[in-house]
N, C-alpha and C positions, 0 to 999 in steps of 0.2 A: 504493500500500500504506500503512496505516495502521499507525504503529508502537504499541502499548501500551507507552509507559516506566515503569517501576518507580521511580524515584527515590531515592523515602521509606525503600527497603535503605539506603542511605549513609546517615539520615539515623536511623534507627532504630539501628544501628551506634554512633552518634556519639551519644546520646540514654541506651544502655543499657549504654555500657562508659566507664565514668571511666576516665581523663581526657581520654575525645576527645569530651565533652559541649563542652570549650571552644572546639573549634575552629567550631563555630554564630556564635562573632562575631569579627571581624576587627579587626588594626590593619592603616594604611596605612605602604611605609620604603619609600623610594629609588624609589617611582613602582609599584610592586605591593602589592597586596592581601593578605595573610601572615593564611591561618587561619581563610578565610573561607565566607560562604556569597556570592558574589560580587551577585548579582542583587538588586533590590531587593525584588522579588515571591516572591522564594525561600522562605523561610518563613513558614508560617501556621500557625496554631494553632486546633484546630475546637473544640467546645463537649465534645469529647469527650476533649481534651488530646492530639491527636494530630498529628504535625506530618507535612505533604505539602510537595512539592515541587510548582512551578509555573513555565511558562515560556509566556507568551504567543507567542514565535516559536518554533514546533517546529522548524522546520528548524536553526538552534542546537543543533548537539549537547552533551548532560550531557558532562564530562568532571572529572576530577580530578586535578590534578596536587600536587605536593611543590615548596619550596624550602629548598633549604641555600648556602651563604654564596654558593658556586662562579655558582649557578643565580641569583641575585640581580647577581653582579660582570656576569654576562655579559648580563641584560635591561636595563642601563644602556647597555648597546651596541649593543642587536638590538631595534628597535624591536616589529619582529613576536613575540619573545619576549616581550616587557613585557604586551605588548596580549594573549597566547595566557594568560599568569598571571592577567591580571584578567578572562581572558571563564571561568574555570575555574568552577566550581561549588561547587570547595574548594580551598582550597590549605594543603598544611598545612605548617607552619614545621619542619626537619627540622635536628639538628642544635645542637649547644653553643651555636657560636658566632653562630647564628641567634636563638635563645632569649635569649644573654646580653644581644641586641644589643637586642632589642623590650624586654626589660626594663629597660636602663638608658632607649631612649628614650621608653616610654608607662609607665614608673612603676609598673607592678604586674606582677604573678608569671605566670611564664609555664606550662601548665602540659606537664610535661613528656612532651610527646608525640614518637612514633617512629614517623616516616613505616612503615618494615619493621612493626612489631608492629603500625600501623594497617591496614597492609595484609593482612598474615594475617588481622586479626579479622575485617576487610571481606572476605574470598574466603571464611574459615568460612562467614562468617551467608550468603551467596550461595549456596554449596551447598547448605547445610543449607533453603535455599527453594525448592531443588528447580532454580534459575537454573541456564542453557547457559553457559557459563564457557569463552573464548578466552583463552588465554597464550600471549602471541607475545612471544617474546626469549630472552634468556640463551645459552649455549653447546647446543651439538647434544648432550652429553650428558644437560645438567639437562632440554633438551626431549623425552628420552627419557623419562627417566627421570620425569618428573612425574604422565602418565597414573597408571604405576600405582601411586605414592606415594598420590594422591589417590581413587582409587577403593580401597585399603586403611582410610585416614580417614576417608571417606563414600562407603561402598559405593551404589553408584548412583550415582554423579552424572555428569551428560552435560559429557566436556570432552575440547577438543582442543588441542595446540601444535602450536608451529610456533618454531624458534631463532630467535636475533635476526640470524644473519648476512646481512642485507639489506638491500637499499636504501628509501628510503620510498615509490619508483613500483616498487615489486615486483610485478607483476599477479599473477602465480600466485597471492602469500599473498592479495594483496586479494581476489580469486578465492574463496577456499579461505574467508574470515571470509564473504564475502558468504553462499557456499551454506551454509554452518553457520549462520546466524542466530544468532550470540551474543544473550543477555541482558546480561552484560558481559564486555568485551573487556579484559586485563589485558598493559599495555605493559611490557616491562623489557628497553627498549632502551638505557637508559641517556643522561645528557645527549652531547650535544643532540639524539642519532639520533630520540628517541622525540619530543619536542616538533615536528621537523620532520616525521614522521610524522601527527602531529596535526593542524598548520595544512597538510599536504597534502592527507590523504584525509578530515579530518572541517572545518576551516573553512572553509579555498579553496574545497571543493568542496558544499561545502554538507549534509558528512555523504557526500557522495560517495553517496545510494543506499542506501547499508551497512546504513540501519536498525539500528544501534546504540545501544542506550538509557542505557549508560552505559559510558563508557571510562577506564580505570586507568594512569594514569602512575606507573613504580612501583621507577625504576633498577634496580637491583642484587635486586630483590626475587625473583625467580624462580628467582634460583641459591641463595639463604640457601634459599630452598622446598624446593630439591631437593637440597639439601647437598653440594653438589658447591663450595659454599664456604665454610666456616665462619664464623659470626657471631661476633662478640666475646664475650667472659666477660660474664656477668651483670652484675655491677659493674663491667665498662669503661664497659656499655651504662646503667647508673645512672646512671655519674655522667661520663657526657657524652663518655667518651674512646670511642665506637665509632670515629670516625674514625682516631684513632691505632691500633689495631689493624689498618684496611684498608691504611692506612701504611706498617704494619710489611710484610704480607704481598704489597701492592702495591708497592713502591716505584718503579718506574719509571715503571706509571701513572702516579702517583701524587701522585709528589714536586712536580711544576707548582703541583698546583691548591692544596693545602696551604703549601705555604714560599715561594710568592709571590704567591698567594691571599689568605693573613691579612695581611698586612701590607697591601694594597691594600686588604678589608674593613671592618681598623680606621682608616684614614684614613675612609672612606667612613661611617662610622658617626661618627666624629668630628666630622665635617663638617656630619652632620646634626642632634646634638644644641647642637654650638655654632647654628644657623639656625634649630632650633626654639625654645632658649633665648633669641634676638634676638626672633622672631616675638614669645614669649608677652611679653618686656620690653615691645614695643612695645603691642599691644593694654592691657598693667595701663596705659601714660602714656595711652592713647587716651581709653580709659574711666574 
């Protein structure tokens, strides 16, 4: 079977809604890719100013994931994580202290993108192309309840869930995505359930089959969708405190990845600006 991938949706997405025009070019921190379009062949630009997506190995599945501080501490550790963020096709920097962190080390402004409102824009424009649209994750009620939130927002549109209570060799769901033929498959399994989902049924396996053309890493994204968790105030989410708000509401989650999360982050960021600021000393005496 010959899959037709669409791509060029992510990428038109990213092209027509400031400020996720920025995430088309990437910095490299602590061994991943942060923001990128990973591939070197990935973007082109035709005579008609229109930019496609392109992958000499089709078997390589499209995929998209997020990093926030948590997600970066833990690919320092998990080799196969590291390598799953830099085969991604985007990866977008999520997060305060993600942002603060690329801006003290690559010197210019970050801009402030939100993985969640990245990912609503990107499931809009998907609908609205008329794209078969899978969400798999979240709780059994938000996977209720989505169906018909989204066929109120865009009547017509072909989609199906399924919660996230699963494991990543789950047949029935893979079953269930295979015979529905997504256009794109949207993950909010949350770390690290959904990454291991990824390097299961779409790298190990080589796409597993699945014929999926694009697949969405997306945490927590499916429940703010279906409101069955409320997102932060407007101005938490400005000015960088969403995290503190899941804090507040999470805490036992919660309290790990945050209060002894940042402290390990800021060493780790430390660490890297003192060795980048030796590198660039050394090349100014070379040259």
């Amino acid at each position: 079977m010959t899959v037709q991938r669409d791509p060029h949706i992510l990428f038109d997405v990213c092209l027509h809604n400031a400020p996720y025009d920025a995430l088309l070019s990437y910095v490299r921190f602590a061994g991943a890719n942060i923001s990128h379009s990973q591939r070197t062949t990935a973007i082109t630009r035709d005579k008609s100013d229109t930019h496609t997506l392109q992958d000499a190995t089709t078997q390589i599945p499209f995929f998209t994931t997020y990093t926030h501080f948590r997600i970066l501490l833990d690919s320092r550790q998990l080799p196969w994580l590291r390598s799953l963020l830099n085969t991604a096709v985007l990866n977008v920097v999520d997060g305060l202290a993600m942002r603060s962190a690329l801006r003290l080390l690559d010197g210019s402004p970050v801009a402030p993108v939100n993985a969640t409102d990245f990912h609503h824009c990107l499931l809009e424009d998907v609908l609205r192309r008329g794209k078969r649209v899978y969400l798999l994750g979240g709780s059994r009620n938000a996977a209720a309840a989505l169906p018909g939130l989204l066929q109120a927002s865009s009547p017509g549109c072909v989609v199906r869930t399924h919660h996230g209570h699963i494991r990543p060799d789950d047949a029935m769901v893979i079953g269930d995505i295979r015979s529905f033929m997504p256009d794109v498959l949207f993950l909010g399994l949350g770390h690290p359930l959904q990454f291991e989902w990824i390097k299961e049924n779409l790298i190990d396996a080589c796409n597993g089959n699945m014929h999926i053309p694009l697949t969405v890493a997306t945490g927590n994204f499916l429940e703010f969708l279906a409101g069955t968790q409320a997102r932060a105030p407007r101005w938490m989410r400005r000015s960088g405190l969403e995290w503190l708000h899941r804090l507040m509401h999470e805490p036992a989650r919660l309290w790990r990845r945050y209060l002894l999360g940042f402290p390990a982050f800021l060493i780790l960021v430390l660490k890297e600006k003192v060795h980048r600021t030796f590198r660039a000393a050394s090349h100014t005496q070379q040259s």
